[in-house]
mmCIF file of the N, C-alpha and C atoms, coordinates in Angstrom:
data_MODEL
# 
_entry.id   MODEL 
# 
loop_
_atom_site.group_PDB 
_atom_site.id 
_atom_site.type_symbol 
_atom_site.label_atom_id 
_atom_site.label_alt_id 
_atom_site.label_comp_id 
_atom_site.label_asym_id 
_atom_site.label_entity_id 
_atom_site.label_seq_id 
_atom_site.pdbx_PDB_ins_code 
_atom_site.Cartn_x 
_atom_site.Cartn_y 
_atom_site.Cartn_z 
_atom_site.occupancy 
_atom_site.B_iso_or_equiv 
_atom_site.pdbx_formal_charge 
_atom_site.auth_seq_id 
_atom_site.auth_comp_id 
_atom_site.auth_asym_id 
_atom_site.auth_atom_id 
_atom_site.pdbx_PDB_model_num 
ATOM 1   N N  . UNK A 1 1  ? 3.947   -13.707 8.788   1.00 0.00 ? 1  UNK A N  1 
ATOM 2   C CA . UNK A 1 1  ? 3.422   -14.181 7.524   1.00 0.00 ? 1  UNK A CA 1 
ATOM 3   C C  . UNK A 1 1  ? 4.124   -13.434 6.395   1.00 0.00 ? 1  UNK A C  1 
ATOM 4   N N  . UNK A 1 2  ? 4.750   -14.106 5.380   1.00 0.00 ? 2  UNK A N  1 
ATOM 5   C CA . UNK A 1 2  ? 5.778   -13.544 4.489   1.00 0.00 ? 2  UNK A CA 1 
ATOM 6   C C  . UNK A 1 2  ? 4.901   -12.598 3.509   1.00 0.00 ? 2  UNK A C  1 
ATOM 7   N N  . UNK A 1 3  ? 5.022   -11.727 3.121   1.00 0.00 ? 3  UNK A N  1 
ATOM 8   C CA . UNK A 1 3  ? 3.884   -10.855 2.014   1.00 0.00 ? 3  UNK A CA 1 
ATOM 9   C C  . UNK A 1 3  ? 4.481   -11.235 0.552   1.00 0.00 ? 3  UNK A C  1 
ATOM 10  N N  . UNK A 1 4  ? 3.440   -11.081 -0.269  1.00 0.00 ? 4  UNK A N  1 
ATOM 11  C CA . UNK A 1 4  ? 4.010   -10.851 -2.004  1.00 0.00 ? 4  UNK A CA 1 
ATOM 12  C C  . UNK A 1 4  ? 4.396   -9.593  -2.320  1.00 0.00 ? 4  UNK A C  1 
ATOM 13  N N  . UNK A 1 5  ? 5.602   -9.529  -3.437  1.00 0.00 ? 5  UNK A N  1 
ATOM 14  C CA . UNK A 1 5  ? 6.051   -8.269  -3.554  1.00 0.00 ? 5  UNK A CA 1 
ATOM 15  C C  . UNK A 1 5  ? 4.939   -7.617  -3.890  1.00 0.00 ? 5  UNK A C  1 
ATOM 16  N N  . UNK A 1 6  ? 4.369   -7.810  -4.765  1.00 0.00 ? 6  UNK A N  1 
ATOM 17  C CA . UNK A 1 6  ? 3.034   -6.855  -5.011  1.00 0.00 ? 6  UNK A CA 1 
ATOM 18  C C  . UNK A 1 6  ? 1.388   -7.674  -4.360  1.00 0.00 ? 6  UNK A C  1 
ATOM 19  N N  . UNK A 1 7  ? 0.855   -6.392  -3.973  1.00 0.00 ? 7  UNK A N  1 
ATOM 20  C CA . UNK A 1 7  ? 0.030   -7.005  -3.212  1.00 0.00 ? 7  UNK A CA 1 
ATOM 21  C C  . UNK A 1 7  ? -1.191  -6.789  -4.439  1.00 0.00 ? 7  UNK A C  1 
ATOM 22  N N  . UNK A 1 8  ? -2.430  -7.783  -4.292  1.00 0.00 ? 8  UNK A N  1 
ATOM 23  C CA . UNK A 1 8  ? -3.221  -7.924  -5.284  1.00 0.00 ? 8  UNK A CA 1 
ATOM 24  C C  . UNK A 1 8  ? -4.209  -6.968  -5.403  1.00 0.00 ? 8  UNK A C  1 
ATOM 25  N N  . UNK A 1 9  ? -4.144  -6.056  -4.138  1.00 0.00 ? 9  UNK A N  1 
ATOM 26  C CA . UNK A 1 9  ? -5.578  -4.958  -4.223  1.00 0.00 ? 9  UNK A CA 1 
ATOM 27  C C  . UNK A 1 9  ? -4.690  -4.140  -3.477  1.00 0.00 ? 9  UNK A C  1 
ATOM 28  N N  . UNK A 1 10 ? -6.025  -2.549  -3.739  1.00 0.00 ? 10 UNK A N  1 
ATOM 29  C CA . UNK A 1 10 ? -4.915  -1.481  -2.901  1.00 0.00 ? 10 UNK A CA 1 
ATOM 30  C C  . UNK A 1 10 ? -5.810  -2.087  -1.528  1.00 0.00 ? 10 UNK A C  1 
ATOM 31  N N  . UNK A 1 11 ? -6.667  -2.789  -1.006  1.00 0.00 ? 11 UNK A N  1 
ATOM 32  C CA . UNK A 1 11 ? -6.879  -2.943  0.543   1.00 0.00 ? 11 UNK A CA 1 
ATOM 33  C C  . UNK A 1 11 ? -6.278  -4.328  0.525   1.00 0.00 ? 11 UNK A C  1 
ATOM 34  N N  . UNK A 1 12 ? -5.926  -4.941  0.109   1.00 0.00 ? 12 UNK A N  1 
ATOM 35  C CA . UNK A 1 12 ? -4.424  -5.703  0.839   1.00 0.00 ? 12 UNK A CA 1 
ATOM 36  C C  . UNK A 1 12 ? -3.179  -4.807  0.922   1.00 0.00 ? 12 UNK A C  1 
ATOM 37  N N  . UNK A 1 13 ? -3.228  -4.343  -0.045  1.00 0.00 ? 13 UNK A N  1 
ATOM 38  C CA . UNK A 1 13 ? -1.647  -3.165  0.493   1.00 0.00 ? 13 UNK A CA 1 
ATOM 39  C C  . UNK A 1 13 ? -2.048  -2.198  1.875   1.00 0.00 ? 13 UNK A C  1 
ATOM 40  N N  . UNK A 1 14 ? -3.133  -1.949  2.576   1.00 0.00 ? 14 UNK A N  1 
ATOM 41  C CA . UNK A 1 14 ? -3.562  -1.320  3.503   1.00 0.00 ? 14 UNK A CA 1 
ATOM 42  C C  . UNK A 1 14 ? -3.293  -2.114  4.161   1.00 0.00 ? 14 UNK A C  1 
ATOM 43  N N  . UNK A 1 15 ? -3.720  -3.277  4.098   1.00 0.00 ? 15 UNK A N  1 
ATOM 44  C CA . UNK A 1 15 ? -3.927  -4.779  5.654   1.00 0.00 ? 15 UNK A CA 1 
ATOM 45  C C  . UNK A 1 15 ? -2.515  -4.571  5.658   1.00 0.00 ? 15 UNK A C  1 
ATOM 46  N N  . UNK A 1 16 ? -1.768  -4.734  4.858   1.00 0.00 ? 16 UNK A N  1 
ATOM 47  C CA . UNK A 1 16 ? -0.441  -5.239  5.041   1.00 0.00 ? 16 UNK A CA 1 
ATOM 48  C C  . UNK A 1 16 ? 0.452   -3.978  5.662   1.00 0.00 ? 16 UNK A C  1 
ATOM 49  N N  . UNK A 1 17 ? 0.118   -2.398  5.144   1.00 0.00 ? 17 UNK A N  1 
ATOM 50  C CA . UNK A 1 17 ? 0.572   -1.424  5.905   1.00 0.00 ? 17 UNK A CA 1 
ATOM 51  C C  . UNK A 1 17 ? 0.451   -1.683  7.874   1.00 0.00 ? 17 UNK A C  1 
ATOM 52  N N  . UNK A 1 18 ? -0.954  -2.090  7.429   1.00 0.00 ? 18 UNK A N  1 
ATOM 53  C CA . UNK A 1 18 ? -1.415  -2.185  8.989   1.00 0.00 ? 18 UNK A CA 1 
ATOM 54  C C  . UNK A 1 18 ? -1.090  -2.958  9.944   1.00 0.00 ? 18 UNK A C  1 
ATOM 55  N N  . UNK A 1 19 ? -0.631  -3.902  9.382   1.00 0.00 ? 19 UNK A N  1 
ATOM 56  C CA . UNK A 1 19 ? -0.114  -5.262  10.085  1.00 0.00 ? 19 UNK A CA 1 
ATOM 57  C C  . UNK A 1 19 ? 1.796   -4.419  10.294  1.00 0.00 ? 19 UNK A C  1 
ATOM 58  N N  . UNK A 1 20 ? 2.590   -4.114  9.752   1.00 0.00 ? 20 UNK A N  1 
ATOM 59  C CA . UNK A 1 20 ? 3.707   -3.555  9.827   1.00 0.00 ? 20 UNK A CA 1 
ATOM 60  C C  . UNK A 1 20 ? 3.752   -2.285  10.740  1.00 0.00 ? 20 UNK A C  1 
ATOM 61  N N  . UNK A 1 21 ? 2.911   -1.327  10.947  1.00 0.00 ? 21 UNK A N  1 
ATOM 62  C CA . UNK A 1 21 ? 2.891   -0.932  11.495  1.00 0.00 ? 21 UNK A CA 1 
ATOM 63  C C  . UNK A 1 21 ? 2.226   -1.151  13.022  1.00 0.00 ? 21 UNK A C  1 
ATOM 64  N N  . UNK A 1 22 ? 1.778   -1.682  12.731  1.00 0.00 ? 22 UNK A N  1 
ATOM 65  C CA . UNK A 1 22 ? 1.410   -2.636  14.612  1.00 0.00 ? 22 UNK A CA 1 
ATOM 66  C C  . UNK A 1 22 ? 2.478   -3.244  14.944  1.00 0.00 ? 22 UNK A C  1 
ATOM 67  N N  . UNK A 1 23 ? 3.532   -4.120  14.560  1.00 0.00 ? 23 UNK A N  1 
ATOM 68  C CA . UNK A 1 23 ? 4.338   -4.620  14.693  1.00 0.00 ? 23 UNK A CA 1 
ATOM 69  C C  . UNK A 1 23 ? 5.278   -3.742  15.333  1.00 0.00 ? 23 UNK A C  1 
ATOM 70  N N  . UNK A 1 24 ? 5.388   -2.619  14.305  1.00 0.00 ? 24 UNK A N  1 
ATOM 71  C CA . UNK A 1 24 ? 7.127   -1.654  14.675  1.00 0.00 ? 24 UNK A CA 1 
ATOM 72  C C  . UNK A 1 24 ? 5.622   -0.838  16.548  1.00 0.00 ? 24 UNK A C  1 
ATOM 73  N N  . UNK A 1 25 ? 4.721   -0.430  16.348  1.00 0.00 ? 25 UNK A N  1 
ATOM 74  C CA . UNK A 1 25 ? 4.552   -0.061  17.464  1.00 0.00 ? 25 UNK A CA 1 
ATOM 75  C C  . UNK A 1 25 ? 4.343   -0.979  18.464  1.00 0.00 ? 25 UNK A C  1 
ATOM 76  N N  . UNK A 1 26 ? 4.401   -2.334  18.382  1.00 0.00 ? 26 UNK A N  1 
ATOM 77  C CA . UNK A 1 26 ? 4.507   -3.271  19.368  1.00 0.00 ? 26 UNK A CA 1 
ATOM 78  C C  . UNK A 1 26 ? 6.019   -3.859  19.842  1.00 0.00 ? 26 UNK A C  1 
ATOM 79  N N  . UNK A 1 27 ? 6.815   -2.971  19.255  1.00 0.00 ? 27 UNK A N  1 
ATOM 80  C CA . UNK A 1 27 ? 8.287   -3.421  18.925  1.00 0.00 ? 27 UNK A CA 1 
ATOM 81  C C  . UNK A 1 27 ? 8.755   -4.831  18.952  1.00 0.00 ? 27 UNK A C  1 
ATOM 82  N N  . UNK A 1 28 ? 7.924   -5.680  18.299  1.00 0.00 ? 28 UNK A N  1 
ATOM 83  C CA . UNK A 1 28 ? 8.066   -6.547  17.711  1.00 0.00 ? 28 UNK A CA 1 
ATOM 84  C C  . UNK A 1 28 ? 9.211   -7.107  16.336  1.00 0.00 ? 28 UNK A C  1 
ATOM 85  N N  . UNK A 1 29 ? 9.290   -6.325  15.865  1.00 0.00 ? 29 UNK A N  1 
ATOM 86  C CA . UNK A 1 29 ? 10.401  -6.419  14.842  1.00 0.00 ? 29 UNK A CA 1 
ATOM 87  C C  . UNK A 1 29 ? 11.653  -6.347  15.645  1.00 0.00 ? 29 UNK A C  1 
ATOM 88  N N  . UNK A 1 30 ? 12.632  -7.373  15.472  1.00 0.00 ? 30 UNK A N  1 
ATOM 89  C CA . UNK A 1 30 ? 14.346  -7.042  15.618  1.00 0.00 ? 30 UNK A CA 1 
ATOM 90  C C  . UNK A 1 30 ? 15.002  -5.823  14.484  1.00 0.00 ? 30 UNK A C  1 
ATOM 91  N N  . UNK A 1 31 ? 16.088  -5.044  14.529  1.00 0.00 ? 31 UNK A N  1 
ATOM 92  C CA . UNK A 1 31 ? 16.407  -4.433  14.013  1.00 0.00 ? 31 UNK A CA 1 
ATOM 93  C C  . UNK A 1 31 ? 16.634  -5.041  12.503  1.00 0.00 ? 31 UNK A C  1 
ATOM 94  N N  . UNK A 1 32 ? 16.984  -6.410  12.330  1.00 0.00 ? 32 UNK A N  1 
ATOM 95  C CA . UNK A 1 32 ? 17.376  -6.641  10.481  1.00 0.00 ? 32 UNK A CA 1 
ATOM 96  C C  . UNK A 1 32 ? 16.084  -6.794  9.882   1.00 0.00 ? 32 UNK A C  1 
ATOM 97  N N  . UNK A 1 33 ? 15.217  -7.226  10.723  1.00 0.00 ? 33 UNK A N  1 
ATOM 98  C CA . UNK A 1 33 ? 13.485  -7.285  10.297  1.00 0.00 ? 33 UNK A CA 1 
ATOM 99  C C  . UNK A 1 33 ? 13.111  -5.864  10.191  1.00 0.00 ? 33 UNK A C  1 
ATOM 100 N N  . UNK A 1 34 ? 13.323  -5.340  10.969  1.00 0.00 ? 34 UNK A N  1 
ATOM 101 C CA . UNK A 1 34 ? 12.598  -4.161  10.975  1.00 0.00 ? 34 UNK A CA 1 
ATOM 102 C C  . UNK A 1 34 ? 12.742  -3.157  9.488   1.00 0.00 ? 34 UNK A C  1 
ATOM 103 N N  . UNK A 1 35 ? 14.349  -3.238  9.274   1.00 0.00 ? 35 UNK A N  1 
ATOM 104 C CA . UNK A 1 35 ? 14.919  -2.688  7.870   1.00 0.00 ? 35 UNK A CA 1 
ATOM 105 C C  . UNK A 1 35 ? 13.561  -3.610  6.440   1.00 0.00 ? 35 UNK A C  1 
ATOM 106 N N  . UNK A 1 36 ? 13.840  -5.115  7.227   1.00 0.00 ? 36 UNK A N  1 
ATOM 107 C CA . UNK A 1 36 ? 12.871  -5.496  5.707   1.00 0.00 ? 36 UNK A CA 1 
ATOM 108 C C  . UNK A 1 36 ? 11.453  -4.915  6.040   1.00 0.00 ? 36 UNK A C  1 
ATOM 109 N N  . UNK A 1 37 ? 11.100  -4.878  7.068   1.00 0.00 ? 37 UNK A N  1 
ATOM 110 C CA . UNK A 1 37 ? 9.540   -4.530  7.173   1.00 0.00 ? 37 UNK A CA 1 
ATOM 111 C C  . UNK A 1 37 ? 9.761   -2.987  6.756   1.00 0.00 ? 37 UNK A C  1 
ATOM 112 N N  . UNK A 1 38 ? 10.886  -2.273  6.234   1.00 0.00 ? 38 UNK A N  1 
ATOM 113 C CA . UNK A 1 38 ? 10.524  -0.520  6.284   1.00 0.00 ? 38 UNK A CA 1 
ATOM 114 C C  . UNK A 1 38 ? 10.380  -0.553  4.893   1.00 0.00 ? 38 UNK A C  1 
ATOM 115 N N  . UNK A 1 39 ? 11.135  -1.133  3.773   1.00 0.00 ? 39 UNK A N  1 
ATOM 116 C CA . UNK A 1 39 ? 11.556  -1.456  2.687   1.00 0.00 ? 39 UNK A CA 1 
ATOM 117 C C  . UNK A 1 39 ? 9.820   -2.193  1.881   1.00 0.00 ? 39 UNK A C  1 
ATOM 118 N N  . UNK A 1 40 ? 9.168   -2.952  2.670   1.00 0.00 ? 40 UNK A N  1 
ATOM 119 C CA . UNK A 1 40 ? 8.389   -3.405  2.029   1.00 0.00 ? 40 UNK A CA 1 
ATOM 120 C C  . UNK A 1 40 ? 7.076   -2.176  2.108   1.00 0.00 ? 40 UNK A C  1 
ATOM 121 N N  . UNK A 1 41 ? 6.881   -1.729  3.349   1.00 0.00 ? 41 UNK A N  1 
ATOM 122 C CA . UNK A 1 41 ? 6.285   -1.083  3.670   1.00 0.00 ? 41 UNK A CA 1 
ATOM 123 C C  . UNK A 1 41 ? 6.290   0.449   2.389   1.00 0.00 ? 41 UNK A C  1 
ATOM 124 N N  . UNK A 1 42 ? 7.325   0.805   2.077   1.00 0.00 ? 42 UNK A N  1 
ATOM 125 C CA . UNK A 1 42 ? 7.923   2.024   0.876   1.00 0.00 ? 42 UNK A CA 1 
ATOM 126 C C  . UNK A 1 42 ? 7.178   1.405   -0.419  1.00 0.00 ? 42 UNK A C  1 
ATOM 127 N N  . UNK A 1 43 ? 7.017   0.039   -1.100  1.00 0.00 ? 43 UNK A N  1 
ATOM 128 C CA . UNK A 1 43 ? 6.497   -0.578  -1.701  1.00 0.00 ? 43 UNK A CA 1 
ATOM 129 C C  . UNK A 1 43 ? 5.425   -0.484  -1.605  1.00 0.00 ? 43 UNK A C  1 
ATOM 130 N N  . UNK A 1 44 ? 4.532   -0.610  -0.110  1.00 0.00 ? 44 UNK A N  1 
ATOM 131 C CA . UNK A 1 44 ? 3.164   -0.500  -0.652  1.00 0.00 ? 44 UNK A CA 1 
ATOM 132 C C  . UNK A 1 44 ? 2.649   0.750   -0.712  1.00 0.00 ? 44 UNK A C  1 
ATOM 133 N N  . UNK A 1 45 ? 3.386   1.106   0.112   1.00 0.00 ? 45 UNK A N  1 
ATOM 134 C CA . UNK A 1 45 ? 2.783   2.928   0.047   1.00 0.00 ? 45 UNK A CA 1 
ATOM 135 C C  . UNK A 1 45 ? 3.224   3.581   -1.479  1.00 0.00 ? 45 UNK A C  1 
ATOM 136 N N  . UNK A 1 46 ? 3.962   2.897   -1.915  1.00 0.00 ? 46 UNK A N  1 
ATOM 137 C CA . UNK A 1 46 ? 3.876   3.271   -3.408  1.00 0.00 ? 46 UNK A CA 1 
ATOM 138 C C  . UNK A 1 46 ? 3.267   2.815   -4.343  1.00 0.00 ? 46 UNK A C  1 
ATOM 139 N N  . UNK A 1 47 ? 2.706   1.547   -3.999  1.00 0.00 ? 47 UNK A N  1 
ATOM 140 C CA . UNK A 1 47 ? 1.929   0.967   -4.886  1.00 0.00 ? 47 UNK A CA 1 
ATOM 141 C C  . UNK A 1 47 ? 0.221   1.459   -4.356  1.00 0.00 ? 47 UNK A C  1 
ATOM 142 N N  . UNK A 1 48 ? 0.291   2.037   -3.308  1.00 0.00 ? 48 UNK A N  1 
ATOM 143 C CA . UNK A 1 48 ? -1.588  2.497   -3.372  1.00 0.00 ? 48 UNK A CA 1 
ATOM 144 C C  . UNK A 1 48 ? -1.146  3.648   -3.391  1.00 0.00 ? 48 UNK A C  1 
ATOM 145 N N  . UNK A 1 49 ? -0.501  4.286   -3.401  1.00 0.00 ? 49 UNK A N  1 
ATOM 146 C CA . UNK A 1 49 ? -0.237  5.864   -4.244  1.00 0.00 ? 49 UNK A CA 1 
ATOM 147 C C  . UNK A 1 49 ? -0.379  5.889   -5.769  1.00 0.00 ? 49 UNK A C  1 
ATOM 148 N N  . UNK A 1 50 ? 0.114   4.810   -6.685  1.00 0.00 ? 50 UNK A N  1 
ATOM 149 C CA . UNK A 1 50 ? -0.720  4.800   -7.549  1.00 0.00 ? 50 UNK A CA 1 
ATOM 150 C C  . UNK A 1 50 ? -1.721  3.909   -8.155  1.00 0.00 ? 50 UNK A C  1 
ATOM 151 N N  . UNK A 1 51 ? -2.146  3.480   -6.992  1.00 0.00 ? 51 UNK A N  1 
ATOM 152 C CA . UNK A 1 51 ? -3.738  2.844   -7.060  1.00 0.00 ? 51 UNK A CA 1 
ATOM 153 C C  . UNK A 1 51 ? -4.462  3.901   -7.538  1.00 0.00 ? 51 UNK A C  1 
ATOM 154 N N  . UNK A 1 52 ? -4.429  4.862   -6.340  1.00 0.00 ? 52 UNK A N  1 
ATOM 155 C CA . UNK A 1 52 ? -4.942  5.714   -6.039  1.00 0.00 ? 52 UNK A CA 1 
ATOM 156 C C  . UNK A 1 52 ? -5.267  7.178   -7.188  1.00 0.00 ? 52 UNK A C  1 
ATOM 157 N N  . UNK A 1 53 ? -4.218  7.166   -7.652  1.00 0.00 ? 53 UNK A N  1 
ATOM 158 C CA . UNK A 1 53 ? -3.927  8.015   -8.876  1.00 0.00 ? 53 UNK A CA 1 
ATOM 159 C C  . UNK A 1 53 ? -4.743  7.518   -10.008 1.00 0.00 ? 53 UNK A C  1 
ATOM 160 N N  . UNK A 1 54 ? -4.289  6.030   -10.372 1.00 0.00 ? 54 UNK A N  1 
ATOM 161 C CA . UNK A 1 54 ? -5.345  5.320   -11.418 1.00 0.00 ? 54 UNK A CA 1 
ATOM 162 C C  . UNK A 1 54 ? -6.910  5.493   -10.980 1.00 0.00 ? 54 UNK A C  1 
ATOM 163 N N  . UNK A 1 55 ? -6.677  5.528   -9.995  1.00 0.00 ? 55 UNK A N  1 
ATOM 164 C CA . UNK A 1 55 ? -8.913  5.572   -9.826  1.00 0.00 ? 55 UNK A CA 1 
ATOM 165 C C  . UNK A 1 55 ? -8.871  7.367   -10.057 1.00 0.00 ? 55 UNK A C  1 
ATOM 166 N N  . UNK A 1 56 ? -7.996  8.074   -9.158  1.00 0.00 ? 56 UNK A N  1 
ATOM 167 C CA . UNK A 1 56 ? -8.475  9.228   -9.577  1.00 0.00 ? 56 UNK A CA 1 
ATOM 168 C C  . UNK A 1 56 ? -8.617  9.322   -11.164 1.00 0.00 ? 56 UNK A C  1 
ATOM 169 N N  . UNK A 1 57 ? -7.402  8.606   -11.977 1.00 0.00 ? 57 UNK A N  1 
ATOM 170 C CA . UNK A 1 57 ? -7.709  9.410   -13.446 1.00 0.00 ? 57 UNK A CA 1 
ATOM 171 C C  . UNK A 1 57 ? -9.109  8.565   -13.919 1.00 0.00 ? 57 UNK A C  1 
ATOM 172 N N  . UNK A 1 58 ? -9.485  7.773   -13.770 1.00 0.00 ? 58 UNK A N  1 
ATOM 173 C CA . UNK A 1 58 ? -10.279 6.598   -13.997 1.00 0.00 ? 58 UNK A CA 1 
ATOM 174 C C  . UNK A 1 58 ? -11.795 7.892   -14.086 1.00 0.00 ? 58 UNK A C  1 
ATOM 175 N N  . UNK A 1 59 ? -11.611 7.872   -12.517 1.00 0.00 ? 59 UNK A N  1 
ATOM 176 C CA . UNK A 1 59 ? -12.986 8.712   -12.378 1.00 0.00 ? 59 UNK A CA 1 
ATOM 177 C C  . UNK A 1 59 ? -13.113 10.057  -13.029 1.00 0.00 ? 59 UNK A C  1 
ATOM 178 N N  . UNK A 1 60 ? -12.024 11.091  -12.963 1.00 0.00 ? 60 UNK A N  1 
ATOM 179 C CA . UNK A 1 60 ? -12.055 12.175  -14.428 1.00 0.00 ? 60 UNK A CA 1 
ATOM 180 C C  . UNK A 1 60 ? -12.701 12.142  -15.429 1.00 0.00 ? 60 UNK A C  1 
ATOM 181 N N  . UNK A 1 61 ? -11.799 10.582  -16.105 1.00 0.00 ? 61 UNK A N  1 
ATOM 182 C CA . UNK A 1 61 ? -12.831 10.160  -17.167 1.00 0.00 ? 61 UNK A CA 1 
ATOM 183 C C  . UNK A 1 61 ? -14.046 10.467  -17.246 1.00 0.00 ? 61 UNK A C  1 
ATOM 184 N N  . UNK A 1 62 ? -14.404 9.659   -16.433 1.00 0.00 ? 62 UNK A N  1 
ATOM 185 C CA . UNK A 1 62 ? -15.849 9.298   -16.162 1.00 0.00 ? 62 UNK A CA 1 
ATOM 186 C C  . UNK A 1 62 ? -16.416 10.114  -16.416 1.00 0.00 ? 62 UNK A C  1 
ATOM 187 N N  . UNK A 1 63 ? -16.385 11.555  -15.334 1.00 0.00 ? 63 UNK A N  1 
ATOM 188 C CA . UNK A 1 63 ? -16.859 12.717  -15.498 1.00 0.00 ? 63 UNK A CA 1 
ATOM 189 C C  . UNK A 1 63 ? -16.865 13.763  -16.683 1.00 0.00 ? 63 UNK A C  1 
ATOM 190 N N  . UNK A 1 64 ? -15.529 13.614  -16.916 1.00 0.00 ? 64 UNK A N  1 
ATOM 191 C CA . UNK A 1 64 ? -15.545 14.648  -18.101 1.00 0.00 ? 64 UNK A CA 1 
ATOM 192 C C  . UNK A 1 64 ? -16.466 14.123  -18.908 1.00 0.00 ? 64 UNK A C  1 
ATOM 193 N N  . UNK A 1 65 ? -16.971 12.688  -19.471 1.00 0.00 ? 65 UNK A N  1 
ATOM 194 C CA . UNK A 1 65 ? -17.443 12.407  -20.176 1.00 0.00 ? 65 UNK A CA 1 
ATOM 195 C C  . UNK A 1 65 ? -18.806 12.555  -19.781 1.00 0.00 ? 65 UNK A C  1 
ATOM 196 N N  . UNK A 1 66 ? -19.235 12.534  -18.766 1.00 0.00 ? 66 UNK A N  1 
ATOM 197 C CA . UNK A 1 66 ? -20.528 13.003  -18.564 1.00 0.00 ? 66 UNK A CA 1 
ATOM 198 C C  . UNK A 1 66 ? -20.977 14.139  -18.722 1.00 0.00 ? 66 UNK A C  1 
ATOM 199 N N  . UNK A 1 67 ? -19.910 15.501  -18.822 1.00 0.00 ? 67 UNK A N  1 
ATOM 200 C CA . UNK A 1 67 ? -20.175 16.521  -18.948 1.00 0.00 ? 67 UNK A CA 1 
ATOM 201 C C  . UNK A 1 67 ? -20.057 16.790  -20.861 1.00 0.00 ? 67 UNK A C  1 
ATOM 202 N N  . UNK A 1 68 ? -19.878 16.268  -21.615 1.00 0.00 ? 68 UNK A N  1 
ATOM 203 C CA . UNK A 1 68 ? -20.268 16.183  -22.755 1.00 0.00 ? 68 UNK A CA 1 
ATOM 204 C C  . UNK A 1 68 ? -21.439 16.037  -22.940 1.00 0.00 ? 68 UNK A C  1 
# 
């Protein structure tokens, strides 16, 4: 199933980690696939790295402002 470059949530960028990595441990991928599945895979792990960052600063907020 072909993915979008950007995935719409950070738990579709998880499904989609997860699905790629079942694959390479089912050795399912041929070697020119496998290059695109590593490449996309760098993408999402960078894109819920800063998911991840945005909720952390998100929630800071939050807090600091509660501590006012």
């Amino acid at each position: 199933m072909p993915r979008k470059n950007n995935p719409r949530s950070y738990e579709e960028a998880v499904a989609a980690l997860q699905d790629i990595l079942k694959q390479v441990e089912n050795n399912e991928l041929g070697i020119d696939l496998l290059a695109e599945k590593l490449k996309e895979a760098k993408m999402l792990i960078g894109y819920c790295k800063e998911k991840l960052y945005q909720t952390n600063q998100e929630i800071q907020k939050i807090l600091d402002a509660e501590e006012k």
